[in-house]
C-alpha positions in Angstrom: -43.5 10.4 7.1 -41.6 9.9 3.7 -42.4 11.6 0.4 -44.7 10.1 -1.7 -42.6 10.3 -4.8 -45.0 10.3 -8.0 -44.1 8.1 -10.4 -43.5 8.5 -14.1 -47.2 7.4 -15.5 -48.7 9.5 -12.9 -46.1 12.5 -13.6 -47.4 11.8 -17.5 -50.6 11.6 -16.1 -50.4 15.3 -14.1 -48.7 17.2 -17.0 -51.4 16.2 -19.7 -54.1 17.3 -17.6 -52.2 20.7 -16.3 -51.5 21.3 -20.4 -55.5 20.4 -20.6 -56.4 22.7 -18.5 -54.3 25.4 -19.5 -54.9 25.4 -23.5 -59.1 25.2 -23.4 -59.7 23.2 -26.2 -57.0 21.3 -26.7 -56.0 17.4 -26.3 -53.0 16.4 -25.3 -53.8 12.4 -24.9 -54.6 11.6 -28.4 -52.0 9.4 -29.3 -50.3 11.2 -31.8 -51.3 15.0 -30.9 -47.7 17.0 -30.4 -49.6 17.8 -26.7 -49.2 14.5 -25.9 -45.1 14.1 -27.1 -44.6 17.2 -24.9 -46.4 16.0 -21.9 -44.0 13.1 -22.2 -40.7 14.6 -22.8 -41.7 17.0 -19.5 -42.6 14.3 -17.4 -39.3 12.5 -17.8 -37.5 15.3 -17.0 -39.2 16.0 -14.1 -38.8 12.0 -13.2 -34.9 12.2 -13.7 -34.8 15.4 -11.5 -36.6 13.6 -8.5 -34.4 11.1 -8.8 -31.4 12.8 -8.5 -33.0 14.7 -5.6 -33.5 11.4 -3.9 -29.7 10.4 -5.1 -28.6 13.6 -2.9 -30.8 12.9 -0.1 -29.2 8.8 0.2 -25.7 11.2 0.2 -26.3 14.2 2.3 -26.0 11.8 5.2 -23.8 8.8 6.7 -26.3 6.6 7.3 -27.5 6.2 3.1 -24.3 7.5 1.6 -22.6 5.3 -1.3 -19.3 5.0 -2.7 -17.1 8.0 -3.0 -19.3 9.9 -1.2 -19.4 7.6 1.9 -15.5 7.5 1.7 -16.0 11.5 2.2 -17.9 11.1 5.2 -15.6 8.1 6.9 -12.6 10.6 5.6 -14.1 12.6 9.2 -13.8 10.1 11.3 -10.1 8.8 9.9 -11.3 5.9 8.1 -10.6 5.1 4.9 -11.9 2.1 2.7 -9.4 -0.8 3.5 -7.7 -1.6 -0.4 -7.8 -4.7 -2.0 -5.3 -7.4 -0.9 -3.0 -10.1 -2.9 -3.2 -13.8 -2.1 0.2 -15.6 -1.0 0.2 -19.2 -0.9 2.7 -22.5 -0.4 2.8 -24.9 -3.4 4.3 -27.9 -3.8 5.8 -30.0 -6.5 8.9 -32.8 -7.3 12.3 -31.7 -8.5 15.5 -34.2 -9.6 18.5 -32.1 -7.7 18.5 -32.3 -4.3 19.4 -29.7 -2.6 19.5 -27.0 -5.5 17.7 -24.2 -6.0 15.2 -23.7 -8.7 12.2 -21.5 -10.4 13.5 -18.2 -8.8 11.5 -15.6 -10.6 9.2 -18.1 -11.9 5.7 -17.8 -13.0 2.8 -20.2 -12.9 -0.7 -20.5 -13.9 -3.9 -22.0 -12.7 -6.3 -23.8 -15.3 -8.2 -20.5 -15.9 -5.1 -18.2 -16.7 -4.8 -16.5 -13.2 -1.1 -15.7 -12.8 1.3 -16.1 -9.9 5.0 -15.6 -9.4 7.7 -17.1 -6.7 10.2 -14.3 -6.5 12.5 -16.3 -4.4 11.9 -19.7 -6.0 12.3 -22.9 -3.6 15.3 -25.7 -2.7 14.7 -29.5 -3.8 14.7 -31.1 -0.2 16.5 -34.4 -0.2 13.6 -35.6 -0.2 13.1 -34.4 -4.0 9.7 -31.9 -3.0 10.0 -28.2 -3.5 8.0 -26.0 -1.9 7.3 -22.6 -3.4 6.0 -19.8 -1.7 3.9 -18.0 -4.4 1.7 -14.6 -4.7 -1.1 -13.4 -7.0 -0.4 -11.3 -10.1 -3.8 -9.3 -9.4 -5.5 -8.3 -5.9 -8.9 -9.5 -4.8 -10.4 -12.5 -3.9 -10.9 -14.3 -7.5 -7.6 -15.4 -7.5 -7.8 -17.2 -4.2 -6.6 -20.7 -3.9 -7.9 -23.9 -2.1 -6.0 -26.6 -0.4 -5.4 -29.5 -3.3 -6.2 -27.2 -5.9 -3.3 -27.4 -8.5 -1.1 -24.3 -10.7 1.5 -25.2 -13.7 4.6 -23.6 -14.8 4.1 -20.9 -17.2 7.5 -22.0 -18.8 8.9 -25.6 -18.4 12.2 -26.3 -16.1 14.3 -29.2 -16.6 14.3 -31.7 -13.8 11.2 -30.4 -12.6 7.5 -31.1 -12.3 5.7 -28.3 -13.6 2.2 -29.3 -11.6 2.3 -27.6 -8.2 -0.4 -28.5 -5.8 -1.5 -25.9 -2.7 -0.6 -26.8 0.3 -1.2 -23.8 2.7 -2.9 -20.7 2.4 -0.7 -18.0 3.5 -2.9 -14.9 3.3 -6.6 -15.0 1.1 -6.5 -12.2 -1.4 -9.3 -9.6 -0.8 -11.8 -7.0 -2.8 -11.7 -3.7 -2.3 -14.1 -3.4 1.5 -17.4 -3.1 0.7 -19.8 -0.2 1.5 -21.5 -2.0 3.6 -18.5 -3.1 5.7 -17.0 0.8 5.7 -20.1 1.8 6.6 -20.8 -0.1 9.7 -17.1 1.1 11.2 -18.1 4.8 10.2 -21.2 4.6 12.4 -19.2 2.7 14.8 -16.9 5.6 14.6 -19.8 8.1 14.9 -21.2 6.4 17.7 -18.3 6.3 19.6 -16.0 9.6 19.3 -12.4 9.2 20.7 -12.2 9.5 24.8 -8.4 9.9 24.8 -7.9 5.6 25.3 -11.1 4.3 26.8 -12.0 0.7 25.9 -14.2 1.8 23.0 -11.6 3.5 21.7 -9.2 0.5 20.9 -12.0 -0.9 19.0 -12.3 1.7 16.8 -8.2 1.9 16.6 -8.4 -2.2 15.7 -11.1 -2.3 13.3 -9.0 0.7 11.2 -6.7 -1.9 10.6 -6.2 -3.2 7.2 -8.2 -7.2 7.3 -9.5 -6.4 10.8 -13.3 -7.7 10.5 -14.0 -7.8 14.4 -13.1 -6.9 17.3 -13.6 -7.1 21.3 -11.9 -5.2 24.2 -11.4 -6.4 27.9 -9.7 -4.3 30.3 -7.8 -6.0 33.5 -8.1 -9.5 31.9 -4.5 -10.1 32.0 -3.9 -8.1 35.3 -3.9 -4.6 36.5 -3.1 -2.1 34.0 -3.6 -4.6 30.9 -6.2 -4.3 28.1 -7.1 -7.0 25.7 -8.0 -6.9 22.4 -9.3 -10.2 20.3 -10.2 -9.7 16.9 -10.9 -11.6 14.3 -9.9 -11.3 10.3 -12.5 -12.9 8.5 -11.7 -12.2 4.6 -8.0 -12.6 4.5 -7.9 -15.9 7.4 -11.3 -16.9 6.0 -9.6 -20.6 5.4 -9.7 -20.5 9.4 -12.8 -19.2 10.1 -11.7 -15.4 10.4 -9.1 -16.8 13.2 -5.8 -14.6 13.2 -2.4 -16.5 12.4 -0.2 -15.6 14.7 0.8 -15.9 18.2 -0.5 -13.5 21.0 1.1 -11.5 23.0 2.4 -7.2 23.1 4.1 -4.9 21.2 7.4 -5.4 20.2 8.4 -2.1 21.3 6.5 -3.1 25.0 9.5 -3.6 27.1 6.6 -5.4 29.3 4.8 -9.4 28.7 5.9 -11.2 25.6 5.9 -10.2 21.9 3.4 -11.0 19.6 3.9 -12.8 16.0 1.7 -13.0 12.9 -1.2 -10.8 12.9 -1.3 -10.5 16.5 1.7 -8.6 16.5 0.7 -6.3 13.9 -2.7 -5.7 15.8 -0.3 -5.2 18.9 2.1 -2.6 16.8 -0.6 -0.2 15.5 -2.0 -0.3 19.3 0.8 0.4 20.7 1.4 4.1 19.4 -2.2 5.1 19.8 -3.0 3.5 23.5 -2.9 5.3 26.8 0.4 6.1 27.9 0.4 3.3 31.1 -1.6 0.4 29.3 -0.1 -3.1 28.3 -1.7 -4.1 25.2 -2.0 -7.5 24.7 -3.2 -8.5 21.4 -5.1 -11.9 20.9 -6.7 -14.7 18.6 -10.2 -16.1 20.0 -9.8 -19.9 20.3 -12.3 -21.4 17.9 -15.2 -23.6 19.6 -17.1 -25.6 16.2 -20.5 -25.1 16.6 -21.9 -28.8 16.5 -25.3 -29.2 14.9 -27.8 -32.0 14.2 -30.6 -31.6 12.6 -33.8 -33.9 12.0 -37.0 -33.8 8.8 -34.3 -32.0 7.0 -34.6 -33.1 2.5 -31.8 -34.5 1.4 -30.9 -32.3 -1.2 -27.3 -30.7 -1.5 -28.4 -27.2 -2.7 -30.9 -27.1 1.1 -28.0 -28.6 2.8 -25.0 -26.4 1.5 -27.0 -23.4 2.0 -27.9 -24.5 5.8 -23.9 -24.5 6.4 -23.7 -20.8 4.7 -26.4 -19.6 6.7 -24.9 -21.0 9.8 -21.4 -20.0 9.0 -23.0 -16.4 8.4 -24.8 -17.0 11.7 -21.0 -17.2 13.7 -19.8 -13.7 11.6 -22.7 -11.9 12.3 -23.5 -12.4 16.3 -20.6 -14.8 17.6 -18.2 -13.0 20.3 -15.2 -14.6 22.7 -17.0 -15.8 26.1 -17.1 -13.1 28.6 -19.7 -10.4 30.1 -16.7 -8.0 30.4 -16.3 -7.3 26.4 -16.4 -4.2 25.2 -18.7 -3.2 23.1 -21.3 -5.5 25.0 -23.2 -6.7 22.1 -27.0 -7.8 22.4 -25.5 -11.8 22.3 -22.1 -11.0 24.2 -20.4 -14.5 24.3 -23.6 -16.3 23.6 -25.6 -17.5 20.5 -29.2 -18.0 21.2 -30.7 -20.9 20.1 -33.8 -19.1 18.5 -31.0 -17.2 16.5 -29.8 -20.8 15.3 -33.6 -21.8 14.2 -33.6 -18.5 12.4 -30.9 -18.7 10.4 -32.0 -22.3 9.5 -35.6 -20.8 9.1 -34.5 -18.8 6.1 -33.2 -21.5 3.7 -34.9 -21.0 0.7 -37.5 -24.4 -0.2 -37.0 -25.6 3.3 -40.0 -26.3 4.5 -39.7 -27.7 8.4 -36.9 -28.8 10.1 -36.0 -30.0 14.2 -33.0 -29.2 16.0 -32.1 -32.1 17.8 -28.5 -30.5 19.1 -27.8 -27.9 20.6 -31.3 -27.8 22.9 -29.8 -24.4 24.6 -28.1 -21.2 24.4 -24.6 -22.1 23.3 -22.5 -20.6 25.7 -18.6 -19.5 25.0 -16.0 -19.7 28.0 -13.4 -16.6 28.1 -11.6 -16.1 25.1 -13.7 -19.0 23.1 -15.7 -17.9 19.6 -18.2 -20.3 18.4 -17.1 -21.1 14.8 -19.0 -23.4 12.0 -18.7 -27.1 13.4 -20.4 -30.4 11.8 -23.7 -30.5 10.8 -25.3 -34.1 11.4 -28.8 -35.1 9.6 -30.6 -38.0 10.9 
């Protein structure tokens, strides 16, 4: 049963009538009496000192523990909170000299003052485009950009266009991992102490990887011996859904199966030194399946609508795994999203008041290796 915690007008409440009863004759809640200052003053003090008791309770264990604190108690388990990443894009702009290089060093600005740079500048094709790979001044996710958005040279070049439009998104910047995140791979941590390479093991050695969001172990899926990892890296590939870039495949030190590329072959790297000493590690990107909706007696107003596609799209992050009983750890929705989850999410939409699902009228069901992603939403 939890504390019942007094609050502060009943704590102001208790000390006047203890000072009451201990001075016979005196009255400490006339407005002005120095009684009643005094029963104030103590009462605050004793408020801020329950709260701080209830601040050390939240810290004295994993489960409530915030900030530095919960850094200390993931520092047991090897975890630390993963750091806040730069952005890295491809933009793309006109140049006059074919085949000459140009802006090396540059710097250039989108229309709020966020800063980028292009170290190694970029070659006008014959074609007369440049492309420009180009990285964030500052870490974090508010200086991410979006396909079509546009950034200008700081400094104008001769010959050049200084309006550069994105065409790719390398790698999304992202903030510093939230408690909430770090705690959820502490507790995994906890829950799962190290067996010396069982399968629950590489999930806890993938999701201690820098970006890693997800992740889901098979053993034997590739043939005797093998153990499969698909993860999933849903700030920094959020432009794809959380989908890894990259190609799958093992170690490049694994004299056995195919290298990896991308983040695969990172994923496969960092496994590599920690698996058991006879495994093949093969580390893989879930193929996306869109998760097509249609919906019926839904308003047609944008602000319902947009936040039906956020609640669905935090429907896939939350509960969406690759197809496949054999995942490790078997989660309560293991390659499956219930349709009762789907009306759920829907359900919470603030100001919606009823709504039908016409499509899908089942469980959606994902084949080996597939990950329900967001897909269309139809309203009719």
């Amino acid at each position: 049963m939890p504390y019942a915690r007094s609050t502060l007008t009943q704590l102001i409440q208790q000390t006047a009538a203890l000072l009451q009863s201990s001075l016979p004759g005196a009255d400490p809640l006339l407005r002005r009496a120095v009684l009643t200052v005094l029963s104030r003053v103590l009462a605050g003090q004793h408020h801020e000192q329950y709260a701080y008791m209830d601040w050390i309770a939240r810290q004295a264990v994993p489960f409530t523990a915030t900030a530095e604190n919960l850094a200390g108690w993931a520092a047991l388990r090897n975890l630390q909170p993963n750091p806040p990443t730069f952005g890295s894009f491809t933009v793309q702009s006109t140049g006059n000299n074919p085949n000459t290089l140009v802006l090396p060093g540059a710097t250039l600005l989108r229309s709020d003052g966020v800063s980028y740079s292009a170290p190694a500048g970029g070659t006008v094709d014959v074609n007369g485009n440049i492309t420009l790979m180009i990285s964030a001044a500052l870490s974090g996710s508010a200086s991410n950009l979006t396909i079509g958005g546009t950034v200008t040279l700081r400094a104008p070049a001769s010959g050049v266009n200084g309006i550069f439009t994105v065409m790719t998104v390398i790698a999304n910047g992202t903030d510093l991992e939230t408690d909430d995140s770090l705690r959820s791979r502490m507790l995994e941590a906890f829950a799962n102490p190290l067996q010396g390479g069982d399968l629950a093991d590489y999930v806890t050695w993938t999701l201690a990887i820098p970006a890693v969001t997800r992740a889901w172990v098979a053993d034997s899926l590739a043939g005797t011996g093998t153990v499969t990892v698909y993860f999933m890296m849903d700030n920094i590939r959020s432009y794809q859904f959380g989908i890894p870039a990259g190609a799958n495949g093992a170690s490049s030190n694994e004299i056995r199966g195919l290298p990896a590329s991308g983040d695969q072959l990172i994923v496969a790297n960092t496994l590599y030194t920690k698996r058991a000493a006879t495994a093949l590690v093969y580390a893989c990107a879930p193929v996306g399946s869109p998760l097509q909706i249609t919906l019926q007696e839904v308003p047609n107003d944008p602000t319902i609508r947009g936040n039906i596609s956020a609640a669905i799209a935090g429907l896939c992050i939350r509960l969406a795994s690759p197809g496949g009983a054999w995942l490790i750890p078997q989660q309560t929705h293991g390659g499956i999203l219930r349709l009762s989850d789907i009306a759920d999410a829907i359900a919470a939409v603030p100001n919606l008041d009823h709504f039908l699902i016409v499509s899908p009228t089942s469980d959606v069901i994902s084949s080996t290796g597939l990950i329900p992603i967001p897909g269309a939403i139809t309203y009719i």
